[in-house]
C-alpha positions as CSV (number, residue, x, y, z in Angstrom):
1,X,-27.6,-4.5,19.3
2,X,-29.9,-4.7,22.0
3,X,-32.0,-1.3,21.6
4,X,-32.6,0.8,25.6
5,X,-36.7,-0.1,25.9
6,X,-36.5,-3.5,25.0
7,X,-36.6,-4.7,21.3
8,X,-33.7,-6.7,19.1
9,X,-31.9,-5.5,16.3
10,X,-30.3,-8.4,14.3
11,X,-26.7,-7.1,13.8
12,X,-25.4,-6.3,10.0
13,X,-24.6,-8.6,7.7
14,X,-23.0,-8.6,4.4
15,X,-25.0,-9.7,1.4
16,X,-24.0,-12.3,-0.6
17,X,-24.4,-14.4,-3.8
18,X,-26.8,-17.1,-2.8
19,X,-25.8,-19.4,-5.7
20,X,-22.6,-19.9,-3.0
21,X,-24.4,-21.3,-0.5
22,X,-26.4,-23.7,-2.4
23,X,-29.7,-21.4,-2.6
24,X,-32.0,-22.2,-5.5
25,X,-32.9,-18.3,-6.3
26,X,-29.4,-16.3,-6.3
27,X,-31.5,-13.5,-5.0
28,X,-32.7,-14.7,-1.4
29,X,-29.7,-13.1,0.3
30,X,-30.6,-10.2,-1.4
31,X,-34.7,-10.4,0.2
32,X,-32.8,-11.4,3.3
33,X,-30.6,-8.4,3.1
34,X,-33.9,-6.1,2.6
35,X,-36.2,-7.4,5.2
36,X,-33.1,-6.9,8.3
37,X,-32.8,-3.3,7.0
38,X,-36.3,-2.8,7.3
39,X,-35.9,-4.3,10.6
40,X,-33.3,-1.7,11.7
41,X,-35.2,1.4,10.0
42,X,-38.5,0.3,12.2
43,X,-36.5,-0.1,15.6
44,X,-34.6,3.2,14.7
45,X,-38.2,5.1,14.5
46,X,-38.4,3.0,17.8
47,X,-35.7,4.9,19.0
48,X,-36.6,8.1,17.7
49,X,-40.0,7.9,20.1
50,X,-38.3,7.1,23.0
51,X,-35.8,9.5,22.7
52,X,-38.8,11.9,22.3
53,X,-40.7,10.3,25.8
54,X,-37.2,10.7,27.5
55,X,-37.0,14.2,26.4
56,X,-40.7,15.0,27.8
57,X,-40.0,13.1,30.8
58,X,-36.5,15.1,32.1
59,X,-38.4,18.6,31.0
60,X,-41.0,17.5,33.0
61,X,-39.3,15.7,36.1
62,X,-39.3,17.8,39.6
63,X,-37.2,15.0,40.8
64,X,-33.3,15.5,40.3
65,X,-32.6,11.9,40.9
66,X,-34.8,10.6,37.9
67,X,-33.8,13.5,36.0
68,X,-30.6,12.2,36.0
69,X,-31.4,8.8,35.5
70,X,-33.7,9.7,32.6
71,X,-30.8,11.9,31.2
72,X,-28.3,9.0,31.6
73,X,-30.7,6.8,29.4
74,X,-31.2,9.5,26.9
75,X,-27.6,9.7,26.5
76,X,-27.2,5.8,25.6
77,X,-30.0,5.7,23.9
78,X,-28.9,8.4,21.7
79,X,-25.2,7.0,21.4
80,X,-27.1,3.5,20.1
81,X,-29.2,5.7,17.8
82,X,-26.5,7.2,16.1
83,X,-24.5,3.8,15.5
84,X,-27.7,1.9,14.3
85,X,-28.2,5.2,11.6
86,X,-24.8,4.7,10.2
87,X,-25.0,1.1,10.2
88,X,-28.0,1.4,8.0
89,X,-27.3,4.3,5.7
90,X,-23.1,1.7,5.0
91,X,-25.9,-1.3,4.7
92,X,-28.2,0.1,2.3
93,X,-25.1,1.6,0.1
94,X,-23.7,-2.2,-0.1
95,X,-27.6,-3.2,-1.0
96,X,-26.7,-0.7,-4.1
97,X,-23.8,-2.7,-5.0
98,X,-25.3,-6.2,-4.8
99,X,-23.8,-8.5,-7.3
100,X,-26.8,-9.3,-9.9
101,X,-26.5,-11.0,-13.6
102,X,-30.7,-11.1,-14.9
103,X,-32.2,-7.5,-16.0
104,X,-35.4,-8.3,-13.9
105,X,-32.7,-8.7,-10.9
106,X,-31.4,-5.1,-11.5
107,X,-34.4,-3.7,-11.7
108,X,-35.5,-5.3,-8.5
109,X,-32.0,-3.9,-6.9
110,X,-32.4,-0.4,-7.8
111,X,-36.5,-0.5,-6.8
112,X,-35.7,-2.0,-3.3
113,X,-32.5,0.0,-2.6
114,X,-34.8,3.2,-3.7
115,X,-37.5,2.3,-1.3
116,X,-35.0,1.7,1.9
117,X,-33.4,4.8,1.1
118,X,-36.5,6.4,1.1
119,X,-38.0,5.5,4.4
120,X,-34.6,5.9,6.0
121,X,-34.5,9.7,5.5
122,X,-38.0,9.7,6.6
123,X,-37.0,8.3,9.6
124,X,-34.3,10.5,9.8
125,X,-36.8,13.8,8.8
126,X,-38.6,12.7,11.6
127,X,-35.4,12.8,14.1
128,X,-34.6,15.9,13.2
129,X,-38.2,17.8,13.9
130,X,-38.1,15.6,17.2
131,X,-34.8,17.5,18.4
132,X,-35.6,20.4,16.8
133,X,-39.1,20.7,19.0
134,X,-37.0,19.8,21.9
135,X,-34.2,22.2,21.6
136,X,-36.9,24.7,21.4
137,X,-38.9,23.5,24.5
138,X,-35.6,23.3,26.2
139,X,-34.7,27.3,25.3
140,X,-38.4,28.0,26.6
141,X,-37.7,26.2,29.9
142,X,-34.1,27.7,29.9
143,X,-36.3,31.2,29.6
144,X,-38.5,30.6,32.2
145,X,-35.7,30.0,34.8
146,X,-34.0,32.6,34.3
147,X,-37.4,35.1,35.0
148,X,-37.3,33.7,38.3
149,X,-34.3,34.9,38.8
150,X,-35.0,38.3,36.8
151,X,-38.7,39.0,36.6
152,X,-37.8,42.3,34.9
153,X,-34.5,40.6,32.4
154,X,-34.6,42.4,29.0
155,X,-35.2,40.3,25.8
156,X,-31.2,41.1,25.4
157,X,-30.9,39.3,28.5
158,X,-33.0,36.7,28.1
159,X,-31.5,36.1,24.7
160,X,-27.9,35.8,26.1
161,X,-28.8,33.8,28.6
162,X,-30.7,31.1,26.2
163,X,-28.0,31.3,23.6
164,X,-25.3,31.1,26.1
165,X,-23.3,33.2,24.0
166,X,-19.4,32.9,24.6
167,X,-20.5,32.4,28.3
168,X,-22.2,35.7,28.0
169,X,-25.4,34.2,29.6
170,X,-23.5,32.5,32.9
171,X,-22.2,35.9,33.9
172,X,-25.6,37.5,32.8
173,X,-27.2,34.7,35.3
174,X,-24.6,35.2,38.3
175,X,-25.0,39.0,38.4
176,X,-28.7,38.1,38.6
177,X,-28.4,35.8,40.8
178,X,-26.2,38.1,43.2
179,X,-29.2,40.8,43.6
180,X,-32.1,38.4,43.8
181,X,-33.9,37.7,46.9
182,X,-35.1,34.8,46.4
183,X,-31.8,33.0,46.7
184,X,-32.7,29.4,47.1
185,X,-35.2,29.6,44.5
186,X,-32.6,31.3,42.1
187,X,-29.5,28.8,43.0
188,X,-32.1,25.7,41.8
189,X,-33.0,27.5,38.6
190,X,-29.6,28.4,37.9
191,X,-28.6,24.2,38.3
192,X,-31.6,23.7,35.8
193,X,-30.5,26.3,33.6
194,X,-26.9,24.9,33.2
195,X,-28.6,21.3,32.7
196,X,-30.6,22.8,30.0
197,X,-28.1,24.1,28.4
198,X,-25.8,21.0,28.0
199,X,-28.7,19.4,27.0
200,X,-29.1,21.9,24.0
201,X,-25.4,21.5,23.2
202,X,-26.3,17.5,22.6
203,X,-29.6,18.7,20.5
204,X,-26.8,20.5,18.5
205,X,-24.7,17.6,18.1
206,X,-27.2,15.2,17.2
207,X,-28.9,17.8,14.6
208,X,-25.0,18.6,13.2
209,X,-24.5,14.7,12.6
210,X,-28.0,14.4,11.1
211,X,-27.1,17.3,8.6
212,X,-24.2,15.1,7.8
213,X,-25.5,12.3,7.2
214,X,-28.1,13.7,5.0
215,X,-25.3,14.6,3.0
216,X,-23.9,11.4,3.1
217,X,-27.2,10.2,1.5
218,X,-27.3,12.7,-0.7
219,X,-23.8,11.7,-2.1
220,X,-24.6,8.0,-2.2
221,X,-27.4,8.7,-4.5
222,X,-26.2,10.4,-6.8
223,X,-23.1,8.3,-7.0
224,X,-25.0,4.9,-7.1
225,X,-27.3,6.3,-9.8
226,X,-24.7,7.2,-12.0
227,X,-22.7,3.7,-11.2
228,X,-26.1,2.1,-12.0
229,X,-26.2,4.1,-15.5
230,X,-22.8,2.9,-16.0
231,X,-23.6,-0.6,-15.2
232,X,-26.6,-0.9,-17.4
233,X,-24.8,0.8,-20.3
234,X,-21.9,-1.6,-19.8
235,X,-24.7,-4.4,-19.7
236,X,-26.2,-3.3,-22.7
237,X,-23.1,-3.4,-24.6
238,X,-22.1,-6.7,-23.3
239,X,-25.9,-7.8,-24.7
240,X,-25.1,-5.8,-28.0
241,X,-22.0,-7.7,-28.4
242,X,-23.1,-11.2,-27.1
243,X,-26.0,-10.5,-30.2
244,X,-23.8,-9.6,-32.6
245,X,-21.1,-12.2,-31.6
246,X,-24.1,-14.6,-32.1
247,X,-24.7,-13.3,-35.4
248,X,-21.1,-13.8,-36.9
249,X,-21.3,-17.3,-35.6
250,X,-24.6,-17.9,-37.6
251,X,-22.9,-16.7,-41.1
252,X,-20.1,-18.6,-39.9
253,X,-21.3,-21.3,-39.8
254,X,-23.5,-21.1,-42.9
255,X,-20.4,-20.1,-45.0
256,X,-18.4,-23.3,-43.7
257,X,-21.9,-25.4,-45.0
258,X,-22.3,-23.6,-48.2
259,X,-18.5,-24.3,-48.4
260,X,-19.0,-27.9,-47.7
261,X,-22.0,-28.3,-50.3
262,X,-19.9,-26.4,-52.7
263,X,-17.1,-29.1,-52.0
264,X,-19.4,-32.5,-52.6
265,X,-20.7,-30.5,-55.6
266,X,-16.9,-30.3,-57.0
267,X,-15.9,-34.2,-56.0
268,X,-19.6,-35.3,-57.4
269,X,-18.5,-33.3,-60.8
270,X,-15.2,-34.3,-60.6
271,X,-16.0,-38.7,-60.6
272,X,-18.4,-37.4,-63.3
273,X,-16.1,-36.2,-65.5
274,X,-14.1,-39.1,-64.7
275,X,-16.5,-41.6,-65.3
276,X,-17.2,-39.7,-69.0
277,X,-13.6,-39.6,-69.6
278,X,-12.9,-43.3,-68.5
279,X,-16.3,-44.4,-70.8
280,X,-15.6,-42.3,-74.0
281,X,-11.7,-44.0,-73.7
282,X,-13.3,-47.1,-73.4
283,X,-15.9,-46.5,-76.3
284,X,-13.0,-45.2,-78.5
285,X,-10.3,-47.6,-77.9
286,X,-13.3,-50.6,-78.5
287,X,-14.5,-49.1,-81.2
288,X,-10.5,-48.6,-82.6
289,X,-9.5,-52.2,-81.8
290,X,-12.3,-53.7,-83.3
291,X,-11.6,-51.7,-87.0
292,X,-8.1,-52.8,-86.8
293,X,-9.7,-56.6,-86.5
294,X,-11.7,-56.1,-89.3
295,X,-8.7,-55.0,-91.9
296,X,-7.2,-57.8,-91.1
297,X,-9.8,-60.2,-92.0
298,X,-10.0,-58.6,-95.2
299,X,-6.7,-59.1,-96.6
């Protein structure tokens, strides 16, 4: 996105696992990921100032020609503001998501996804009090036109024509406009006044889709946070039982070596016994052959 003023915007990109592209540190998509956000938060307060200078410069141009040309840039520059603001606040809820193993990694996730959210709904804060002060600068100029027309206009009129009221304030202005005597005077207000006012109706816009996506922030927070309690719970029992798995093995194994002492212990009593046996059969049969010899001699 290349940003009315001058200025680049790297365009989105989807963050990764950087152990698949061969990176030593499975985080440095994630830093990557961080740093282009921050990119597009700064050039979106970029945006915000110029939308302000543009504003200042149409209220204050006496020449229709650039007004229209600075109201023509407004327009886009607005259009690419609104794009960039949804890009980031669809970026920074994929950041939330960002696949992560280590405990020190999720920490890191949910500090840095914390922070961008932060400054992006400064950002935004500071949108909104720019069109607000405008819209209100833009009523005052709307005000002022229409005294031209009507030095003597009631606050009832003046109000209806500002508000523009279910066309209320157009046929409030054309009645006016019909008894003035200052006709050329009144037809050029009355072209400024209807510029004015479609300006104001794209003030309106802009602060209706900033409400909304303040929402949408709102939402994403309290969504991610409770995915992120969920995650670290389900973390925790996966440690829990990895420890206690570990644990089992441990006594399993020292149960199959006490088992295998026990087992040499058996055999090593066992050719014991044997070896007894097999020496007291010996003793006795040597012992019992050799009496027999002797009775023998003797008769």
């Amino acid at each position: 996105m290349t940003p009315v003023g001058g200025g680049a915007y790297a365009p989105p990109t989807s963050p990764q696992n950087g152990a698949g592209n061969g990176s030593a540190d499975p985080m440095t998509n994630f830093y990557n990921e961080v740093t282009s956000i921050q990119d597009g938060i700064t050039q979106f307060s970029n945006n915000v100032s110029r939308i302000a200078d543009l504003h200042s410069r149409t209220l204050n141009s006496t020449d229709e020609g650039a007004s229209r040309q600075n109201e023509a840039l407004l327009d886009e520059l607005v259009g690419q503001t609104r794009q960039l603001s949804n890009e980031l606040k669809d970026r920074i809820q994929a950041l939330s998501s960002y696949p992560v193993t280590r405990a020190q990694d999720q920490a890191i996730r949910k500090n840095q996804t914390s922070l961008l959210r932060q400054k992006f709904v400064e950002v935004l804060q500071n949108y909104q009090q720019v069109e607000r002060d405008y819209r209100a600068k833009y009523r005052q100029r709307v005000e002022r036109q229409f005294r031209i027309v009507k030095p003597d206009a009631t606050p009832e009129e003046v109000a209806a024509v500002v508000n523009d009221t279910d066309g209320a304030g157009a046929q409030i202005f054309t009645q006016a406009l019909s008894s003035s005597t200052r006709y050329g005077e009144s037809r050029m207000a009355y072209r400024e006044v209807q510029d004015r006012h479609n300006d104001i109706q794209k003030i309106e816009r802009t602060l209706e889709e900033l409400a909304q996506l303040f929402n949408d922030m709102s939402v994403l927070v309290a969504q991610q946070d409770e995915a992120i309690d969920q995650i670290q719970t389900m973390a925790g029992n996966v440690e829990a039982d990895t420890a206690a798995g570990l644990q089992q093995t441990e006594k399993a194994v020292e149960h199959a070596r006490s088992a295998r002492r026990k087992r040499w212990i058996c055999f090593g009593l066992f050719l014991a016994i044997i070896a007894i046996l097999a020496l007291v059969l010996g003793l006795y049969f040597g012992l019992r052959q050799g009496g027999s010899g002797n009775n023998n001699n003797s008769q």
